[in-house]
LOMAR-842541 format. One record per residue: residue in three letters; x, y, z of N, C-alpha, C, O in turn. Coordinates in steps of 0.02 Angstrom, whole numbers, plus 50000, padded with zeros to 5 digits. Each point is the difference from the previous one (the first is absolute). Layout:
ALAXYZXYZXYZXYZ/...
***
This chain:
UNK503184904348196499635006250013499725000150070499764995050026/UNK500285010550002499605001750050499344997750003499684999649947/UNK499874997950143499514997049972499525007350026500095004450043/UNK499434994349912499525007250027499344997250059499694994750007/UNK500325011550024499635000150091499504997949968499785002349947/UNK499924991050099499195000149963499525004150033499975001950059/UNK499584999349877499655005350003499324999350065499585004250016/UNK500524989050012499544998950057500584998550090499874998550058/UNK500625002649912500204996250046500085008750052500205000050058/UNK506455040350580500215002649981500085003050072500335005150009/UNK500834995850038499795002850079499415000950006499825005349975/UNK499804991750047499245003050013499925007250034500345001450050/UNK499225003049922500035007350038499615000750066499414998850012/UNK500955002850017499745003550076499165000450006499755002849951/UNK499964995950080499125001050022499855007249983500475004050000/UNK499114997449990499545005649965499865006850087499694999650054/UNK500685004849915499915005550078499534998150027499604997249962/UNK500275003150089499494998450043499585009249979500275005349984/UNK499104993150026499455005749997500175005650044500134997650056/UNK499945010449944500145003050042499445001850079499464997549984/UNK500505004050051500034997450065499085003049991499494996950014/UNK500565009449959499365006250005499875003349909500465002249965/UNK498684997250009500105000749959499805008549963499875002149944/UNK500245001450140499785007349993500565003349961500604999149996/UNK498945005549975500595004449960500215003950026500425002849965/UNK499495000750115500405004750019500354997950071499965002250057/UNK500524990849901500074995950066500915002949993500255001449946/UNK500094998850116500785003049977500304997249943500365002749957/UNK499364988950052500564999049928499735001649938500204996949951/UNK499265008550041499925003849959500325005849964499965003149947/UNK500444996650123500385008449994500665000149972500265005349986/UNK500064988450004500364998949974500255002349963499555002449966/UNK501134999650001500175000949924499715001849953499915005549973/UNK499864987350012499804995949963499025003749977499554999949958/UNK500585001750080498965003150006499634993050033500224995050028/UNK499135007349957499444995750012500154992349968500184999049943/UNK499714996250107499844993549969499724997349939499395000750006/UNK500704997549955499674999149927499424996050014500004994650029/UNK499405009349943499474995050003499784996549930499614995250001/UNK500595006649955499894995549933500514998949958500525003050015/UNK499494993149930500454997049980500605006949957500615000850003/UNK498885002549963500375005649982500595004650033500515002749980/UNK499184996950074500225005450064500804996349992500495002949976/UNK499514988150058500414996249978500575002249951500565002350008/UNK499064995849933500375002249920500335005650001500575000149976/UNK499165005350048500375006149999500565001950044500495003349983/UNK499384994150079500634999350045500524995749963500555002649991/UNK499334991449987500594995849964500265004649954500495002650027/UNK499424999549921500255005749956500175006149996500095004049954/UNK499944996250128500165006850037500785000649953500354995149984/UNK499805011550002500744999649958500585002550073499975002450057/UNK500494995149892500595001750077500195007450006500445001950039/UNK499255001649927500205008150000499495001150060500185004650036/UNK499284992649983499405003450034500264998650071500444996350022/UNK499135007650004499865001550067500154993350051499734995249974/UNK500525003450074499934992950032499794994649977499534996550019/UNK501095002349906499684994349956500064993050029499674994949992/UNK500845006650042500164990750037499284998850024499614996349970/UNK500205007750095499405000050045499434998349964499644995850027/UNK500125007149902499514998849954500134994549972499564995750004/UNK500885003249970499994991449979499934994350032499784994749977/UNK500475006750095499994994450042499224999950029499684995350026/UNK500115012349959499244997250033499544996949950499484997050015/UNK500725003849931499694997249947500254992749983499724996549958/UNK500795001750076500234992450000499444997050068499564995949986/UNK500505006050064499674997150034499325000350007499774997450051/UNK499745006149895499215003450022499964991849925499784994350005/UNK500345006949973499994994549930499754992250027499524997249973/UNK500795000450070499844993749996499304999650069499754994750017/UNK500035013050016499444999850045499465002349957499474997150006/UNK500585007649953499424999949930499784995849960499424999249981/UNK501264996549998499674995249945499904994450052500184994649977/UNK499625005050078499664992450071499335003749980499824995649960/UNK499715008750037499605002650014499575001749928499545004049995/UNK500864990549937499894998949928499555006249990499404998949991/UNK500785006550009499795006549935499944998349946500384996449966/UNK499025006650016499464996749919500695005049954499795000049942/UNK500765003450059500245002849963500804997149991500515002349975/UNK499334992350053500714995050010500514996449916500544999349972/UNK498914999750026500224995549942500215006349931500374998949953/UNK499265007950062500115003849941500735005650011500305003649959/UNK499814995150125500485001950007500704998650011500505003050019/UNK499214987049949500784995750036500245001149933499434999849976/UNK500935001149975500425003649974500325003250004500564998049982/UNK499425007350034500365006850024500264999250068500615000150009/UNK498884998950052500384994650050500664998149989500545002250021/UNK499234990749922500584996250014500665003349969500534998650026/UNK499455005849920500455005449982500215003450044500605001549994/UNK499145000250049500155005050061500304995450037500605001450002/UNK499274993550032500404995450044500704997749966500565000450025/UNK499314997849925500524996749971500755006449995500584999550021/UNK499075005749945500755005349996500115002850063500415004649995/UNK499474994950040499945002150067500724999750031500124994450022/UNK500245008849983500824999050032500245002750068499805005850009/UNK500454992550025500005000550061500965005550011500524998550030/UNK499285008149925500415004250003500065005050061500415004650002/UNK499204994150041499845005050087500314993450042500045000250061/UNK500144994649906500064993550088499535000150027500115002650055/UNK499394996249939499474999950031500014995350019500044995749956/UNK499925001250131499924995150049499374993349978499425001649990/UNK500724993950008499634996049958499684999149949499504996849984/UNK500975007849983499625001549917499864992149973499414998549988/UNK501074996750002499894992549954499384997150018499604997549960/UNK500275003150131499334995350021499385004849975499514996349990/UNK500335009949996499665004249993500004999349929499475000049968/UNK500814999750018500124998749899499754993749987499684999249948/UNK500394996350087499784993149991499474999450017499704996149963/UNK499895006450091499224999250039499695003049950499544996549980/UNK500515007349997499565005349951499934997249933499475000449970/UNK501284995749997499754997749939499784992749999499874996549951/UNK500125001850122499664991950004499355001750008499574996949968/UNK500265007750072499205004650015499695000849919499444997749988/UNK500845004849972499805001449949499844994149955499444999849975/UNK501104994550009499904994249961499374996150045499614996349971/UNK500375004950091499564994850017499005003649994499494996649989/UNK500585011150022499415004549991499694998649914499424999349979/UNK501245000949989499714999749917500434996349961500375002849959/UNK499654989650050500464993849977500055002349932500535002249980/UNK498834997249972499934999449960500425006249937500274999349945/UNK499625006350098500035006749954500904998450022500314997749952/UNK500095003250109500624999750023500424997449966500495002849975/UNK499244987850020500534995149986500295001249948500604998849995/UNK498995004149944500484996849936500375007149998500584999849979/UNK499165006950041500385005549994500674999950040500515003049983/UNK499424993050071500555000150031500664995949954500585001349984/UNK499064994450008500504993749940500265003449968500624999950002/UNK499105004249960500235003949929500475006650042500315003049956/UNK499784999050089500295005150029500764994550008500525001149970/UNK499394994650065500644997350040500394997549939500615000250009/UNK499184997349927500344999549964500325005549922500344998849950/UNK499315007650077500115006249959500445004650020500535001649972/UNK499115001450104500225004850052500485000150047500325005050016/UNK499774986450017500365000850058500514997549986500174996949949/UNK500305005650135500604997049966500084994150074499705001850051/UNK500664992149950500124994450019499795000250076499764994850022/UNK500295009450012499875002650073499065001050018499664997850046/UNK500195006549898499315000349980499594993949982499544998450037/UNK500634997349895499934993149993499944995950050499524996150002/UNK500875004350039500154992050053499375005750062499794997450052/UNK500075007449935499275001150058499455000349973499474998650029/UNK500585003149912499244999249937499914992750013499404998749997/UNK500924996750014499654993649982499964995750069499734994550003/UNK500585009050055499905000050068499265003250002499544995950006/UNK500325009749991499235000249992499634995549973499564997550035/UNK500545000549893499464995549975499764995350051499434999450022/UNK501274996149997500004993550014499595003650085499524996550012/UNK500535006650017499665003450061499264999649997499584996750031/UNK500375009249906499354999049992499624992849971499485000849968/UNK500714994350039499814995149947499834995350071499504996550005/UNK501015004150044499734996350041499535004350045499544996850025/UNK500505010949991499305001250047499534999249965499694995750031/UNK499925005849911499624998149967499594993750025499464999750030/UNK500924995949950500044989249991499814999650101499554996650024/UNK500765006450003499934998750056500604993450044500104998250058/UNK500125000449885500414994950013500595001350055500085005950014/UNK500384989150022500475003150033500724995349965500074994149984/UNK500385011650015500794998049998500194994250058499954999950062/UNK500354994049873500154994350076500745003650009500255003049952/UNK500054996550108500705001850010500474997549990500575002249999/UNK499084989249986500544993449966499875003749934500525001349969/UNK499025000350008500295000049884500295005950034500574999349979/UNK499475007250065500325007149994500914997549994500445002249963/UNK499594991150101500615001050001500534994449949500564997550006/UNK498945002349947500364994349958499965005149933500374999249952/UNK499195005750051499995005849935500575004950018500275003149954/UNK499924997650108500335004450026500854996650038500305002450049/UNK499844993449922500604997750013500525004550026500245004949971/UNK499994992150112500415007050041499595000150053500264999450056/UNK499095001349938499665004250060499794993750054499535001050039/UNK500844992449960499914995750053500544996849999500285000349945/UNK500064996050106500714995850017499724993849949499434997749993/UNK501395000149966499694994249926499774995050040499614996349970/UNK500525001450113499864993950047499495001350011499774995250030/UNK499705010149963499285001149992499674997649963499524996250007/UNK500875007149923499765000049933499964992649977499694998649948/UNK500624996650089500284993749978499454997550016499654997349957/UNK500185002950099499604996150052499235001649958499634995249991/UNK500215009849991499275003449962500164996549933499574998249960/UNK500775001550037500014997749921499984991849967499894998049943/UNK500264998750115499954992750025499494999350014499704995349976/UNK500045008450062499404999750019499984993550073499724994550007/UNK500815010350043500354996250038499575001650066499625004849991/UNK500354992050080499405000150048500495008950003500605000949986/UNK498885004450037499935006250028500415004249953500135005950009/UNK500094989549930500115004449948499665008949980500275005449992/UNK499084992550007499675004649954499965006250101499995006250003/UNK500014990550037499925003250087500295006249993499795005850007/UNK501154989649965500525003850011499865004249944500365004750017/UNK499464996749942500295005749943499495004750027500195005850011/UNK499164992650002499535006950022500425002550071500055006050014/UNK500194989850021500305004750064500685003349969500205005650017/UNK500144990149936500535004249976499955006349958500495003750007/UNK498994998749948499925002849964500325008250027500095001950058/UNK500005000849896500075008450021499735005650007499745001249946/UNK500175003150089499495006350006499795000349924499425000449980/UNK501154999249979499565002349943499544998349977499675004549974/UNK500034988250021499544997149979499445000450045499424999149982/UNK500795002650095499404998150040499904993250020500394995949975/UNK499105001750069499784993850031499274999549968499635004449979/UNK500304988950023499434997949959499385002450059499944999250061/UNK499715003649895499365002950034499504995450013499964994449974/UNK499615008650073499554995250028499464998649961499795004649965/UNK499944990050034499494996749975499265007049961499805004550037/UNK499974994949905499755006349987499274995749983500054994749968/UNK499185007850057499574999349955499994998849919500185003549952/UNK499514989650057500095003249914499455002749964499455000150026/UNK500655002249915499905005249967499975000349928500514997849974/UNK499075004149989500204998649943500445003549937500005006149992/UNK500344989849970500695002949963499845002949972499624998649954/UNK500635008450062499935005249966500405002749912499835003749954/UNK500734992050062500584996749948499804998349953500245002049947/UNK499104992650058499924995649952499875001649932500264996849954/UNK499225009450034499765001449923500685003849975500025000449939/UNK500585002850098500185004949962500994994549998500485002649972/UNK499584991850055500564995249998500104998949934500585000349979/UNK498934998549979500244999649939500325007349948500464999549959/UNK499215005950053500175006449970500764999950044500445002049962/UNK499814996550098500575002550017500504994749967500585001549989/UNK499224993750000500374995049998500205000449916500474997349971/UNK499145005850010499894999249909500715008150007500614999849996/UNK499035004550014500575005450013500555001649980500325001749950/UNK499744996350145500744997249999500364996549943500285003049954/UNK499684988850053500104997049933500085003749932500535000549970/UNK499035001350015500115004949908500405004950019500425000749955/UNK499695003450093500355005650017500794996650007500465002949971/UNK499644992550060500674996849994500404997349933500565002049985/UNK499034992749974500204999849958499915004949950500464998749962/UNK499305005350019500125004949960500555004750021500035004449957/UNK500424996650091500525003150012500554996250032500425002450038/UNK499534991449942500534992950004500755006949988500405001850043/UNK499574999749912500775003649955499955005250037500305004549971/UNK499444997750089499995008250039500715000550027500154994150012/UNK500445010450006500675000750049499504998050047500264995250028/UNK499085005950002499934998350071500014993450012499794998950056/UNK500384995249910499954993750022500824999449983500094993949994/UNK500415008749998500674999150002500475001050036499975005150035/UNK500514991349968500445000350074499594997150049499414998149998/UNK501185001950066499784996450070499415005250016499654995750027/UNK500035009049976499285005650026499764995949956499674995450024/UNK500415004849897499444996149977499704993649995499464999049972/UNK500964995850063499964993250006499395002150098499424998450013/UNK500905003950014499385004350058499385001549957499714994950019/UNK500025006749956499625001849971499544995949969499395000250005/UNK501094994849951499744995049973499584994950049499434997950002/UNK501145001350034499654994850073499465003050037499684996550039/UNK500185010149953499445002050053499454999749944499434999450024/UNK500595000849909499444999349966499644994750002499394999950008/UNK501144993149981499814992050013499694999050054499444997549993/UNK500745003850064499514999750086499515003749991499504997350024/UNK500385007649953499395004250006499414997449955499434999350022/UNK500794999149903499514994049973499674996750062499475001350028/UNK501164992449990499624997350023499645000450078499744995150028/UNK500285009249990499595003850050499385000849977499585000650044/UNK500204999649899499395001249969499614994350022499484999850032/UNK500894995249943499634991850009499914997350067499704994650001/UNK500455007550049500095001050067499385003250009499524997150023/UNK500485007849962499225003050019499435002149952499505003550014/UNK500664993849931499384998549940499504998050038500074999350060/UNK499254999349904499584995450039499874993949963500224999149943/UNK499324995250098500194993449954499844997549963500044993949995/UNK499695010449961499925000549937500545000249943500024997749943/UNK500425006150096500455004349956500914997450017500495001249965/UNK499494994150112500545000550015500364995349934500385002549958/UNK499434990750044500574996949979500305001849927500584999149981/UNK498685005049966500415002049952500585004349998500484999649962/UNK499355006050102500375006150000500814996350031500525001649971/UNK499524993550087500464996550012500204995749940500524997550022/UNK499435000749929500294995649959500225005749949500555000249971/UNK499085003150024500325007649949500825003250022500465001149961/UNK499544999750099500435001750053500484996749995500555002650002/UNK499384991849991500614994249984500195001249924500574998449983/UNK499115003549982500054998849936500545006349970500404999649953/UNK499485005250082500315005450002500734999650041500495002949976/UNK499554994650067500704997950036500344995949991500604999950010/UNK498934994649961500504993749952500435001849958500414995549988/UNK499715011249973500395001649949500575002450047500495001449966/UNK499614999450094500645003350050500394993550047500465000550040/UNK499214994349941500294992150021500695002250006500364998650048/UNK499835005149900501164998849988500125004550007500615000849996/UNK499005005750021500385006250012500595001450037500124997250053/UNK500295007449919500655000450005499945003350076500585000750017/UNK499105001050024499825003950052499934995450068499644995249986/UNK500515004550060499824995650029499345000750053499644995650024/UNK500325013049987499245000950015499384997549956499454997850016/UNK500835003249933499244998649933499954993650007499414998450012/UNK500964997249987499984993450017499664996850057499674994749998/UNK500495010150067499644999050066499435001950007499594998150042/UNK500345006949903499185002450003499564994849952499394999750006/UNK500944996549948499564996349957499884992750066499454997349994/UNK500785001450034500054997350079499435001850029499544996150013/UNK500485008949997499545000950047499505002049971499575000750043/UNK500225000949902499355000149959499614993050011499484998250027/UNK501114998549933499464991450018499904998250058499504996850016/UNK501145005750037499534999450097499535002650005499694998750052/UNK499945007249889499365003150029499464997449955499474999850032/UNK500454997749897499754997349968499714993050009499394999450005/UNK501064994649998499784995250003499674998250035499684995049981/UNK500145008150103499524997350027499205002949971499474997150010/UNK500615009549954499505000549950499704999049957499485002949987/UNK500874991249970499954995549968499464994749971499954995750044/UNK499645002749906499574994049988500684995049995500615000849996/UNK498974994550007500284991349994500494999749915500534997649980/UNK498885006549992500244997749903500685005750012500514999149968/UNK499455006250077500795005349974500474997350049500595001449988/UNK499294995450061500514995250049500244995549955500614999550007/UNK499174997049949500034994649974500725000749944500494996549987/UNK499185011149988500455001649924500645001150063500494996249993/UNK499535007950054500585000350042500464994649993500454999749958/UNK499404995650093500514995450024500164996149919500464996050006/UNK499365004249945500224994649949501025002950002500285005050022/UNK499934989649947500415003149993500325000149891499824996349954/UNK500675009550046500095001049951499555006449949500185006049998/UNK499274991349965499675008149970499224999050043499744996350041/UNK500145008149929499135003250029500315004150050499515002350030/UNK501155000750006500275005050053499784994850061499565001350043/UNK500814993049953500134995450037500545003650063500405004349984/UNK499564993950068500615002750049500374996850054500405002250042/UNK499364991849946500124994750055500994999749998500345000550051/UNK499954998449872500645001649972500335005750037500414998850044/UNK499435007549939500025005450013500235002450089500465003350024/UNK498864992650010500285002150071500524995950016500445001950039/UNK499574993749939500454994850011500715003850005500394998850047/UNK499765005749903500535002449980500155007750047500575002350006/UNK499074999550013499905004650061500425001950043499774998350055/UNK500645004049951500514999350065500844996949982500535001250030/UNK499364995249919500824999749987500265003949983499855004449960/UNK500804994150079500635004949955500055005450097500355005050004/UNK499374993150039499965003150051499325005350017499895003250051/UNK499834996549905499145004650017499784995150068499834994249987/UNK500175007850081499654997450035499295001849990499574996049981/UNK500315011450035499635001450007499325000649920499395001050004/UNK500964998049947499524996449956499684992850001499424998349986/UNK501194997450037499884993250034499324999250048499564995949988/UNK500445008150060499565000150043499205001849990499504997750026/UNK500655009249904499054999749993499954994949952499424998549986/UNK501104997949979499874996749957499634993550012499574997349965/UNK500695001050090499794994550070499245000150013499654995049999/UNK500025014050019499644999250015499425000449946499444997550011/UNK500755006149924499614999149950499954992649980499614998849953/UNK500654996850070499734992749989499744997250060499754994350003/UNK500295009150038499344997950064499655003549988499544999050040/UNK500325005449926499425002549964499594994549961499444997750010/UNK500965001249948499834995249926499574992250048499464997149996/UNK501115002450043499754992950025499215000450043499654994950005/UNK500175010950022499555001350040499325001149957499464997550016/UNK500635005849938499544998849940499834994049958499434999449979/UNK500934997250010499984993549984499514993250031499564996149982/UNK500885005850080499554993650072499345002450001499504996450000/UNK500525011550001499285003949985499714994149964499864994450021/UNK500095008549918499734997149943499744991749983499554997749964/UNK501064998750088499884993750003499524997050041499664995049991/UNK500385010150068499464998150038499345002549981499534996149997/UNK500415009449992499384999749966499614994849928499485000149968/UNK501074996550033499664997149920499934991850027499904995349961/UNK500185004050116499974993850025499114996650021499934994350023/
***
């Protein structure tokens, strides 16, 4: 049986529009199309649901894509009663005019939103991506989560786990070298990395996790929302084996930016949930149960390291990586490599502290 989330325990989207320049209302880019700038969230709402019969509907939607994520910075006491409908409105939202950066504008707004009202968002969104959308929608519903999960946490994306989650997006003589944990290994993959991911940002105040009380509600979610639609067409075929694998990373993204209170259960949950995709017939699902434990184990207590490396039952894996890469999988070979310089780095951890 499936084990259940304990009850204590995605392309990343484009930066949030920048604020417009002047916040007068009879400023030209008032005159727009589109009308006046939206000053409250409604104003928002109603532009999104502008219908396509009306008047300069592209222009109204798009201003209502972009006024969304500068309203909810500025947390309106009417936020939370209106992230529902919001997120209904963002979500059906189709980009039937071509509208010039519709995906980053679609994405700022519903990461704006999960991160303005975590609580009310997350699980509605869950229950949408596995009712409403279809596979294209899915693989950005949970690109938001995992978005919002880290601005929240405050945490930053290393570009070594991006490019070992993201197999392709660095030369494997990179990947080799990071995964060995070889001198300028980890150098080379942040200089190798690709526009898409970005360069690791500079050093941030810290701050406190904003993540932390609501890691377990996303994490619980998700989880029940997956297995209860195990038998869905959307987890079938090669889209749905995609799918599958972006659910496993996004778990464990949770445990990544839980707080530490919360991480190692939510990381050992994470595993617990991906341990059942060890043999999948897929060879992404496989790479993603890979790279789950590259993001987990350094999250880890000593007692869930421990059940790890055994080998044989308790979801032992020491066997397992071992087996990694034959038959010609280099590139499984390689995070497999580094998920045990994972293992080993936790370990010496552990030893040295108990010296």
């Amino acid at each position: 049986p499936a084990p259940a989330p304990s009850p204590s325990s995605s392309p990343s989207p484009s930066p949030l529009p920048p604020p417009p320049d002047s916040d007068s209302s009879d400023s030209e880019s008032d005159l727009a199309p589109a009308g006046p700038a939206p000053k409250y969230l409604r104003q928002s709402l109603s532009l999104l649901q502008t219908a396509e019969t009306a008047d300069n509907f592209a222009a109204k939607q798009e201003a209502g894509l972009r006024s969304l994520p500068i309203l909810l910075r500025k947390s309106p006491p009417d936020a939370p009663l209106l992230a529902d409908r919001l997120l209904g409105a963002v979500s059906n939202i189709s980009n039937d005019s071509n509208m010039d950066g519709f995906g980053e504008l679609r994405d700022a707004a519903a990461v704006a939103l999960l991160v303005a009202c975590p609580a009310e968002v997350a699980p509605n969104l869950v229950a949408r991506i596995f009712d409403q959308m279809g596979i294209g929608d899915v693989l950005s519903g949970l690109g938001w989560i995992e978005s919002a999960a880290f601005e929240l946490s405050g945490a930053r994306k290393s570009g070594e786990k991006r490019a070992l989650r993201e197999p392709g997006t660095v030369r494997k003589s990179t990947l080799l070298a990071a995964a060995k944990g070889g001198e300028g290994g980890s150098a080379a993959v942040e200089k190798a990395k690709t526009k898409r991911w970005g360069g690791r940002a500079e050093p941030v105040k810290s701050r406190r996790n904003l993540f932390a009380p609501h890691a377990p509600l996303f994490f619980e979610a998700l989880a029940a929302a997956f297995y209860a639609n195990r038998a869905s067409p959307l987890f079938g075929g090669e889209a749905g084996a995609r799918v599958v694998a972006r659910v496993l990373t996004t778990l464990a993204s949770f445990a990544t930016c839980a707080g530490a209170g919360e991480r190692s259960a939510i990381a050992a949950n994470a595993w617990a949930v991906a341990r059942d995709f060890r043999d999948a017939g897929d060879v992404a699902v496989r790479r993603a149960v890979l790279a789950v434990l590259y993001d987990v184990v350094p999250e880890m207590s000593v007692e869930h390291v421990a059940v790890l490396v055994q080998d044989g039952g308790g979801g032992g894996v020491v066997g397992w990586l071992e087996e990694q890469g034959k038959g010609g999988d280099e590139m499984s070979a390689l995070m497999a490599e580094g998920v045990r310089g994972k293992l080993l780095e936790q370990v010496q951890q552990f030893t040295s502290a108990t010296r």
